[in-house]
C-alpha positions in Angstrom: -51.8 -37.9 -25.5 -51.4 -39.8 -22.1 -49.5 -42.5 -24.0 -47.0 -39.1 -25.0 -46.5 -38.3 -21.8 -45.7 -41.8 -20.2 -43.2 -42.3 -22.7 -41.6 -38.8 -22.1 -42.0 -39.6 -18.0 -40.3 -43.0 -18.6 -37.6 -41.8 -20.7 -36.4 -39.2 -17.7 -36.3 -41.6 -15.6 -34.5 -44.4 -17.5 -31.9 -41.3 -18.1 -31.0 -41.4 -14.6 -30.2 -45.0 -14.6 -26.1 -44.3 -15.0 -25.9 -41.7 -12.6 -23.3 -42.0 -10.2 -22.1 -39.8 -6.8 -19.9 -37.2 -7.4 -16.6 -37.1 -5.9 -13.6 -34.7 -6.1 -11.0 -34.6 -8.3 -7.4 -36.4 -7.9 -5.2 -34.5 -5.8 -8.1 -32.3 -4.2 -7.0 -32.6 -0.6 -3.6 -31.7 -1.6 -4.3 -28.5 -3.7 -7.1 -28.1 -0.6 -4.1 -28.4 1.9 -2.0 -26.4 0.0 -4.1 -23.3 -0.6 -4.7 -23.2 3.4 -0.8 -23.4 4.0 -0.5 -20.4 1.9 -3.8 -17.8 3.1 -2.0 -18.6 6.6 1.4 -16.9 6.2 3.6 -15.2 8.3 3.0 -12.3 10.7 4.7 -10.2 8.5 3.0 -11.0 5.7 -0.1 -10.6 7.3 0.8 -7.1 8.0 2.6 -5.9 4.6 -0.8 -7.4 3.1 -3.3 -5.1 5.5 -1.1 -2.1 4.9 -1.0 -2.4 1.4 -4.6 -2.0 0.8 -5.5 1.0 -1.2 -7.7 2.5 1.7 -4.9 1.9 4.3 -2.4 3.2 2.1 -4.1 6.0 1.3 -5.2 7.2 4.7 -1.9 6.7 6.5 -0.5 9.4 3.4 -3.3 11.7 4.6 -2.2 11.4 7.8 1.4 12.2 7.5 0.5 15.1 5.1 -1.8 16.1 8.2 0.9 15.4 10.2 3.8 18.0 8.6 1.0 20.3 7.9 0.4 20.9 11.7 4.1 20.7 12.3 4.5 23.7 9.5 1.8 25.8 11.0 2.1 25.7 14.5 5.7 26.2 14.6 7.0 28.0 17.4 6.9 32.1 16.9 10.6 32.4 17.8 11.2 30.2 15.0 14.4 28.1 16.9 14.3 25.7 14.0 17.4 24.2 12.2 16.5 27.0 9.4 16.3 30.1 11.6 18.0 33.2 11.1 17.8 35.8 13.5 17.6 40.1 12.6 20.3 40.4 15.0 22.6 37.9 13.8 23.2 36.5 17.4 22.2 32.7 17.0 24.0 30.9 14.1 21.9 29.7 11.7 21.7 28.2 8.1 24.0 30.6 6.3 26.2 30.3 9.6 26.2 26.5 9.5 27.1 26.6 5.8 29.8 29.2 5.7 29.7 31.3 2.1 29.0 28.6 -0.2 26.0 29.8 -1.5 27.6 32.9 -2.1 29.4 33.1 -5.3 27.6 30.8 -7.4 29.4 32.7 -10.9 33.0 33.1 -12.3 34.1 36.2 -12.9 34.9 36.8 -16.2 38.2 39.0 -15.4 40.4 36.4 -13.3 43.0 38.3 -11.4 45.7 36.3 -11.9 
């Protein structure tokens, strides 16, 4: 049984006789090298990369949906926006700005000629 084992024992060892250090690859400094030269990038690429994210992207939409929500709701009460129309017809508004183009949208079907 002991006789087994020192054969077992020796064969392990003489196993190990080829072993040698291992080393990298050809070319590995250079693929090294060139993998660095491309994580560093440009400023701008830095930046398109960050915003890009799924997270980033997606809170900066939140926050301009925010952002024309609060503009919508907390519009002025005398309403002095672009689309304004006042009762009394005194400040020029869309229809104004537009003249009668969205009047009369269909022919009429009797031409005068």
């Amino acid at each position: 049984m002991s006789e087994n084992i020192e054969r077992k024992v020796q064969e392990t060892l003489n196993s190990l006789d080829g072993v040698q250090k291992a080393g990298p690859g050809p070319f590995f400094f250079t693929r090294v090298q060139a993998q660095l030269q491309r994580q560093r990038g440009s400023g701008w690429e830095r930046a398109v990369s960050f915003i890009t994210r799924p997270s980033i992207a997606l809170t900066g939409l939140c926050l301009i949906i925010l952002l024309n929500a609060m503009a919508f709701y907390f519009q002025p009460a005398g309403g002095s926006g672009a689309l304004a129309v006042s009762a009394a017809g005194n400040e020029p508004g869309y229809a104004d700005d537009f003249g009668n183009l969205a009047t009369n949208l269909f022919y009429d079907e009797n031409p005068e000629p």
